[in-house]
C-alpha positions in Angstrom: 2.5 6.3 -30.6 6.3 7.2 -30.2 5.9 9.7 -28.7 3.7 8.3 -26.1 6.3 5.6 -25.8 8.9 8.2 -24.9 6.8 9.8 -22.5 5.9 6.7 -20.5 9.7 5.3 -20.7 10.1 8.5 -18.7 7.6 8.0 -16.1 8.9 4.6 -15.5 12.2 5.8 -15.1 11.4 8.3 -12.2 10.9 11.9 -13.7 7.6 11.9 -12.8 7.1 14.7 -15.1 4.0 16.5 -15.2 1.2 13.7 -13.4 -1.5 15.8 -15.1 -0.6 15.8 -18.3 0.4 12.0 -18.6 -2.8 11.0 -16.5 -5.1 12.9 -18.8 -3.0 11.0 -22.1 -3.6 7.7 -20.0 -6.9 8.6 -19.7 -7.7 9.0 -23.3 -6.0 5.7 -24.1 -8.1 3.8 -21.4 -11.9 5.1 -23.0 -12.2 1.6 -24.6 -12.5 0.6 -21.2 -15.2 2.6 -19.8 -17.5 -1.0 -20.0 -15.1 -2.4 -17.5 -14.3 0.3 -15.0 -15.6 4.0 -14.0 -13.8 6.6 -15.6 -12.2 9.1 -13.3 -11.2 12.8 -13.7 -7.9 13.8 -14.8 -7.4 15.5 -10.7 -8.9 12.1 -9.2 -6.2 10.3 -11.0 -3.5 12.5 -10.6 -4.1 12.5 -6.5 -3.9 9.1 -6.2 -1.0 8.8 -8.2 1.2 11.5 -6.1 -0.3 10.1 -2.8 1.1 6.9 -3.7 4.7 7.8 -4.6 6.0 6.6 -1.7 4.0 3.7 -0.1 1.1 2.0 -0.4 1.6 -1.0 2.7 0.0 -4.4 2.4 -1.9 -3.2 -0.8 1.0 -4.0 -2.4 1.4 -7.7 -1.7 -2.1 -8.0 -4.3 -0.4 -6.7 -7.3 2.3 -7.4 -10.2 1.4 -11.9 -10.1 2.1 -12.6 -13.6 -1.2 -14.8 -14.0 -3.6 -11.7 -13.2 -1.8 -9.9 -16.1 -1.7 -12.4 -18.2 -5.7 -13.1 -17.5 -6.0 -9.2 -18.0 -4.5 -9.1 -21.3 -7.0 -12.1 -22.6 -9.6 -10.4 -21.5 -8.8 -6.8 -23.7 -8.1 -9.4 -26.7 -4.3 -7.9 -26.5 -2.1 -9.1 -29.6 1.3 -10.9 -28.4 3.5 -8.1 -30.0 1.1 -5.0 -28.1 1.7 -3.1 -25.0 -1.3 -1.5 -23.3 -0.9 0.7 -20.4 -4.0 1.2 -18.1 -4.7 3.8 -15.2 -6.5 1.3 -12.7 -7.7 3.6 -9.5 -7.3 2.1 -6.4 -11.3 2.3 -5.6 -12.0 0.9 -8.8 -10.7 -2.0 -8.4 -13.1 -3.3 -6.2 -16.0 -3.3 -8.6 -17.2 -4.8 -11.3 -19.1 -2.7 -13.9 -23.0 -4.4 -14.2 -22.8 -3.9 -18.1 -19.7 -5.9 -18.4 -19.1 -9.4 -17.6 -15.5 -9.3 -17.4 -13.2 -10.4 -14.9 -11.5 -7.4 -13.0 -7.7 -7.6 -11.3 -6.7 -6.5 -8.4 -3.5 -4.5 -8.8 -2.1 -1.6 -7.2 0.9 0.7 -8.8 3.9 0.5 -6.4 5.8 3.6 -7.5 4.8 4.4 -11.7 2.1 6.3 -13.2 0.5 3.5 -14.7 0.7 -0.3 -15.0 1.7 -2.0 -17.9 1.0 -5.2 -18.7 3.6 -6.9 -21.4 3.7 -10.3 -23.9 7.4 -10.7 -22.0 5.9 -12.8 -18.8 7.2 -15.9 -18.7 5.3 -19.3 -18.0 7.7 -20.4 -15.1 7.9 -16.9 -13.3 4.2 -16.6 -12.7 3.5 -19.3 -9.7 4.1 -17.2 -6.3 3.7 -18.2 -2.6 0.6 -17.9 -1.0 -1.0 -14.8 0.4 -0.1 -15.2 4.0 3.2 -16.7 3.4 3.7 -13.9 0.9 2.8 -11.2 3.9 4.9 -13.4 6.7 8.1 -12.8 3.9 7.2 -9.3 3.7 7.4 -8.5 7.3 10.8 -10.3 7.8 11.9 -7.9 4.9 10.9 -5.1 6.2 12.5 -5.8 10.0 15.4 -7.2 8.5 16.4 -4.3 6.3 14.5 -2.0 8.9 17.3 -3.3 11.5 20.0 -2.9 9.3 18.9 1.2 8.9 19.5 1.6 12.5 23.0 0.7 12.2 23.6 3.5 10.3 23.3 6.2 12.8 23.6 9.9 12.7 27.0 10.4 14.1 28.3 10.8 11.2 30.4 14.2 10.7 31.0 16.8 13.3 29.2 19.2 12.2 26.1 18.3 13.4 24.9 18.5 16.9 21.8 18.4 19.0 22.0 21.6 20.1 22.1 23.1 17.0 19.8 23.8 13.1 22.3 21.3 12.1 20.8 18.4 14.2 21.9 15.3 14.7 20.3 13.6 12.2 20.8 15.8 9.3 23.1 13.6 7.4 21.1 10.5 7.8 18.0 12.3 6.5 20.0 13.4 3.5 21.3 10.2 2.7 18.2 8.7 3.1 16.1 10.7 0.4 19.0 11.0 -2.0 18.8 6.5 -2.0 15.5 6.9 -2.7 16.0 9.2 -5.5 17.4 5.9 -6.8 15.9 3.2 -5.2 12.4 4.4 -4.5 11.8 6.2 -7.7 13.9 5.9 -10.9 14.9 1.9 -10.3 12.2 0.8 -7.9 10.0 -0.5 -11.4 13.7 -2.2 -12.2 14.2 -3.5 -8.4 10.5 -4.9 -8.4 11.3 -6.9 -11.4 13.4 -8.8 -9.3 11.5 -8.7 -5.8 8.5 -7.4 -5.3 9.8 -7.6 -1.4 13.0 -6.2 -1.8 11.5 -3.0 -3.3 9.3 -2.9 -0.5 12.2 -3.9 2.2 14.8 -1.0 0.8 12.3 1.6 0.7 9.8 1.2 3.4 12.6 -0.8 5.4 15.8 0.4 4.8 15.3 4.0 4.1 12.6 4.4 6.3 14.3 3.4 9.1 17.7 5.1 7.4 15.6 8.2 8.2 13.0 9.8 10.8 10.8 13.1 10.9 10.2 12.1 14.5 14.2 12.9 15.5 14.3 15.8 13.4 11.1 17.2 15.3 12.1 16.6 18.8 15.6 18.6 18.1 13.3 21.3 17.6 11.1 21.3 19.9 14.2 21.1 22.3 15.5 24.4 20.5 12.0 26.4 21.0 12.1 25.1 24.8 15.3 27.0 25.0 14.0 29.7 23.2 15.5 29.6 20.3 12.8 30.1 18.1 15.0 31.9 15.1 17.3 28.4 15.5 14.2 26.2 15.1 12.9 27.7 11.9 15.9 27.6 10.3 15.8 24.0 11.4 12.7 23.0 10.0 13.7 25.0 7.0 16.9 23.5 6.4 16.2 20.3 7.2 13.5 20.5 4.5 15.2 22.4 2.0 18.3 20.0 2.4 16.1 16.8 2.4 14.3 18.1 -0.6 17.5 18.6 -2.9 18.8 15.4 -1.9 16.1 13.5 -3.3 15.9 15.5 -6.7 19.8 15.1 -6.9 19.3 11.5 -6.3 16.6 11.4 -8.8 19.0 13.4 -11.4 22.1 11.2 -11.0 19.7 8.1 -11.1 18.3 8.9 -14.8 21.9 9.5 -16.1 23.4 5.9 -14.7 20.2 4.5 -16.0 20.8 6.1 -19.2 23.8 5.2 -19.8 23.0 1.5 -18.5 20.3 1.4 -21.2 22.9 3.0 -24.2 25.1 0.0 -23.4 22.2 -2.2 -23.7 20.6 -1.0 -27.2 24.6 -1.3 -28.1 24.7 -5.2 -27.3 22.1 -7.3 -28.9 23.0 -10.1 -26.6 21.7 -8.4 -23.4 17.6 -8.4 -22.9 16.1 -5.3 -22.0 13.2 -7.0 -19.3 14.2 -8.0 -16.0 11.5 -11.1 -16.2 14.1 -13.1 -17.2 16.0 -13.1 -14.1 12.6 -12.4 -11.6 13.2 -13.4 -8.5 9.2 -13.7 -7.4 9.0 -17.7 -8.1 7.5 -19.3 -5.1 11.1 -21.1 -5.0 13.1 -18.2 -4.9 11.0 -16.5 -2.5 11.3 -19.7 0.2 14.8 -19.5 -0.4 15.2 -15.8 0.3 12.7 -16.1 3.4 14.9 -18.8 4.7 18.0 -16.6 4.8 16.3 -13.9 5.9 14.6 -15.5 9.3 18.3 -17.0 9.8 19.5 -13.1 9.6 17.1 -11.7 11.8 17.3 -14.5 14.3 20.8 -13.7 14.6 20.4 -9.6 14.7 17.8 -10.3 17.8 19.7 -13.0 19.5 22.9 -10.9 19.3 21.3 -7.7 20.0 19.5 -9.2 23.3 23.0 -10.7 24.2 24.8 -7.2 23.5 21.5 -5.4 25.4 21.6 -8.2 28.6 25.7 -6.9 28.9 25.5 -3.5 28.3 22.2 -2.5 29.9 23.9 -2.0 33.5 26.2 0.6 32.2 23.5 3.2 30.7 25.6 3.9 27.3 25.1 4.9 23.9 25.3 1.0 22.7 22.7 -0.1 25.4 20.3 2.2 23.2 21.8 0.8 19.9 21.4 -2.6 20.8 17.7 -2.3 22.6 16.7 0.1 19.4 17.5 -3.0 16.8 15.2 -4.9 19.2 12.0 -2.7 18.9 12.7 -1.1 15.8 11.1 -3.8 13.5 7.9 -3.0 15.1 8.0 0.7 14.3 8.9 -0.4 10.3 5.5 -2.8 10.7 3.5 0.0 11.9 4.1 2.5 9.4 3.9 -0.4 6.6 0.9 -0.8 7.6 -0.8 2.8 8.1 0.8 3.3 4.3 -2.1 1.5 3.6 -4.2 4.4 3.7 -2.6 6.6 1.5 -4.4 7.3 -2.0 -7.4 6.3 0.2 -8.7 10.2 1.4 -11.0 10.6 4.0 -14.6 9.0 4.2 -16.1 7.4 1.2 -16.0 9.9 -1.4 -11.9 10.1 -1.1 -11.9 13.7 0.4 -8.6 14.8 0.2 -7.0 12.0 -1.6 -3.7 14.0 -2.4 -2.6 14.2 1.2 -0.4 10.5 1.8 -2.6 10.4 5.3 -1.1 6.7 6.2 2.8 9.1 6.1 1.1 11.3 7.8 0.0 9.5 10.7 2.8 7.5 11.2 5.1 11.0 11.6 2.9 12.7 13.9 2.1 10.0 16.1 5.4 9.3 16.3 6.7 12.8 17.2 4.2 13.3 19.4 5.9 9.4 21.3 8.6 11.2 21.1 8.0 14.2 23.0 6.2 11.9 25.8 9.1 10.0 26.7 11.9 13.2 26.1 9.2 14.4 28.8 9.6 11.5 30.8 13.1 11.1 30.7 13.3 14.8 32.3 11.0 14.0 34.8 12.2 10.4 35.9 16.2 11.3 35.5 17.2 8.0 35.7 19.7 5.5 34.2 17.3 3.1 33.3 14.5 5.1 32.2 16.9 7.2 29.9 18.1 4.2 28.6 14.6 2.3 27.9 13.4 5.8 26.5 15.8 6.5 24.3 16.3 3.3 22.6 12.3 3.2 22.1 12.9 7.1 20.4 15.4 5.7 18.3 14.6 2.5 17.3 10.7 2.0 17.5 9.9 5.5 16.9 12.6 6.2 14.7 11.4 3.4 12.3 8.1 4.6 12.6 9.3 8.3 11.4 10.5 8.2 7.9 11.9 11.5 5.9 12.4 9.5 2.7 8.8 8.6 1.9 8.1 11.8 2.7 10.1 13.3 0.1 9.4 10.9 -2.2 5.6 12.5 -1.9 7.1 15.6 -1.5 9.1 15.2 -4.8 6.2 13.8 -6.5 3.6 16.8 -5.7 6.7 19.0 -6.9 6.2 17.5 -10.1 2.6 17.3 -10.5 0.1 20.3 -12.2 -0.1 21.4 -8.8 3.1 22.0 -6.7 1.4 23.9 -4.1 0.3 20.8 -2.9 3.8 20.1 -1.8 4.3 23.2 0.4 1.1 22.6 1.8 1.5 18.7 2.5 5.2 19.6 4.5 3.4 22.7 6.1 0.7 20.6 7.6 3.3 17.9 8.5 5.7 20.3 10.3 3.2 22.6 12.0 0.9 19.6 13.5 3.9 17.5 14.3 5.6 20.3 16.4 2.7 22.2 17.6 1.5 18.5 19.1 4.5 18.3 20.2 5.0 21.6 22.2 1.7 20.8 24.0 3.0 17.3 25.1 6.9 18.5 25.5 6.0 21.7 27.7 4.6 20.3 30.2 7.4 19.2 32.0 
């Protein structure tokens, strides 16, 4: 049992370690179950785990309410001292086995192998906000911290440049998947023990927006157009290869400040190892966050529409700024939303389930955008209609793009029994994105 213990601690720390082998010892521990839901293979679970490492969209607003754990531990007849850790599919929530007559939960993993259900819940933590209100919060999140991204653009050093494999957006990129090394894989259990919605509005929000594959894309596609075709496969390989280490380096420095948070904590008695004494996901605390959080982004439109209504006339770099932090909630919204389909696979048998085809989706679709209004800008060559365009490619489009929940997949699949998968899933993202893209950007 110790050494099961260990290995889980490790999972929910953020080494995903190898999904396989933990998903076939989760498995084995779940066979007692078998009256209550379908078992699943060892590759079933293990697809749905790495598809998920990044996002899952609205699914998440159903799971981690401390009264549907709490009913779910009744219901196995858990002791108040035990910990049981159950693999719960995503499809298998949705049914009810006919031989058993009890009462299945609807929860969905947000970033860990498995779920696990604990004696340490808390009577006065468990009462949430309702389900719409609960989604209305989450949006407000998501453009709040999705507007706050923007700021950070990718003019950051000089060494990058849109005319070259170092594109403009390089460091942003990098920055983005090393934070999620930390926010989106080794503390995002931690950060959801406060918020639920914060997890959600850092990494899907923040980073997401932080980020974009659609950018990265379009500086290739203007490479090839020039001809530069060595330039723009050492682009894509580069950009990958740099995005890729800057998540595992995240990841790496994330366990070590974790472990040395948790050595100071076994070394004071006086400080509790759960975060559910401090949860933040009352229904009070919630309202009270929402509050502030309407107040913030009603003061990030109205003073972005001000700054836009001044600066429009003059066709400059903070015209874009100001009309991207206008649309770009909408692109965050989007993607939130098409993250909904990954773990899902195609049709109803799940074909494919590995493949994160919500991610998917929102990066080609929005390179493809992309390419359609660098097209039009070239064709138009107008003040206005560069300006319009290219707030629209960096703020709607741009949050609609993300590199960071891409490499948190990408990190994930590394990890797994099957690491293939990982080349595959950034081959088919690259090669659709920009062949897509040469078709709509060639044109003009």
């Amino acid at each position: 049992m110790d050494s099961e213990s260990a290995e889980l601690e490790r999972g929910r720390n953020g080494s995903f370690g190898r999904t396989s082998s933990a998903a076939s010892s989760l498995r084995r521990r779940s066979i007692n179950l078998s009256g209550v839901l379908p078992l699943q293979t060892d590759e079933d679970i293990e697809s749905e785990i790495v598809s998920q490492a990044g996002d899952i969209g609205d699914r998440a607003l159903h799971s981690n309410s401390g009264s549907e754990c709490n009913s779910l531990r009744r219901s196995l007849d858990i002791g108040p001292e035990s910990q049981v850790v159950i693999p719960i599919p995503e499809d298998a929530l949705n049914r009810v086995h006919p031989d058993s007559q009890l009462p299945l939960v609807k929860v969905t993993p947000l970033s860990v192998h498995a779920l696990v259900y604990s004696s340490e819940r808390s009577p006065e933590i468990r009462k949430e906000m309702p389900e719409s209100l609960k989604l209305f919060s989450c949006l407000t999140h998501l453009a709040v911290l999705g507007i706050i991204g923007k700021f950070f653009g990718p003019d950051v050093i000089d060494v990058t440049s849109d005319k070259s494999i170092l594109y403009l957006d390089l460091p942003s990129n990098m920055v983005g998947s090393f934070l999620m090394g930390w926010f989106g894989i080794v503390f995002k259990s931690d950060i959801s023990g406060l918020s639920d919605l914060l997890a959600i509005g850092l990494t899907t929000g923040f980073l997401g927006s932080l980020t974009t594959f659609s950018g990265w894309n379009q500086k290739m596609l203007d490479l090839s157009v020039e001809g530069q075709w060595a330039f723009t496969f050492l682009g894509f390989f580069i950009g990958l290869f740099l995005a890729a280490y800057s998540i595992i380096f995240g990841v790496q420095t994330a366990n070590g400040f974790k472990w040395l948070l948790q050595s100071q904590r076994r070394s004071s008695r006086n400080v509790s190892n759960s975060t559910s004494d401090w949860k933040g996901n009352t229904c009070k605390c919630q309202m009270t966050v929402l509050v502030i959080l309407l107040i913030i982004l009603g003061l990030l439109w109205g003073v972005s529409a001000a700054l836009e209504k001044s600066k429009f006339d003059t066709g400059s770099s903070e015209a874009q700024l100001w009309l991207a932090c206008i649309v770009g909630p909408i692109g965050v919204w989007i993607r939130w939303y098409l993250a909904r389909l990954n773990g899902r696979g195609l049709g109803r048998s799940g074909l494919l389930k590995w493949i994160p085809f919500g991610t998917l989706i929102a990066n080609v679709s929005a390179a493809c955008v992309m390419a359609a209004l660098a097209t039009l800008k070239k064709a138009v060559k107008s003040q206005t209609c560069n300006t319009v365009a290219t707030g629209i490619q960096f703020g709607l489009l741009g949050c609609l793009s993300t590199v960071s929940t891409f490499m948190a997949e990408f990190y994930a699949m590394m990890q797994s029994a099957r690491p293939w998968r990982a080349y595959a899933y950034a081959t088919i993202m690259i090669l659709v994105s920009f062949a897509l893209g040469t078709l709509i950007y060639s044109k003009h």
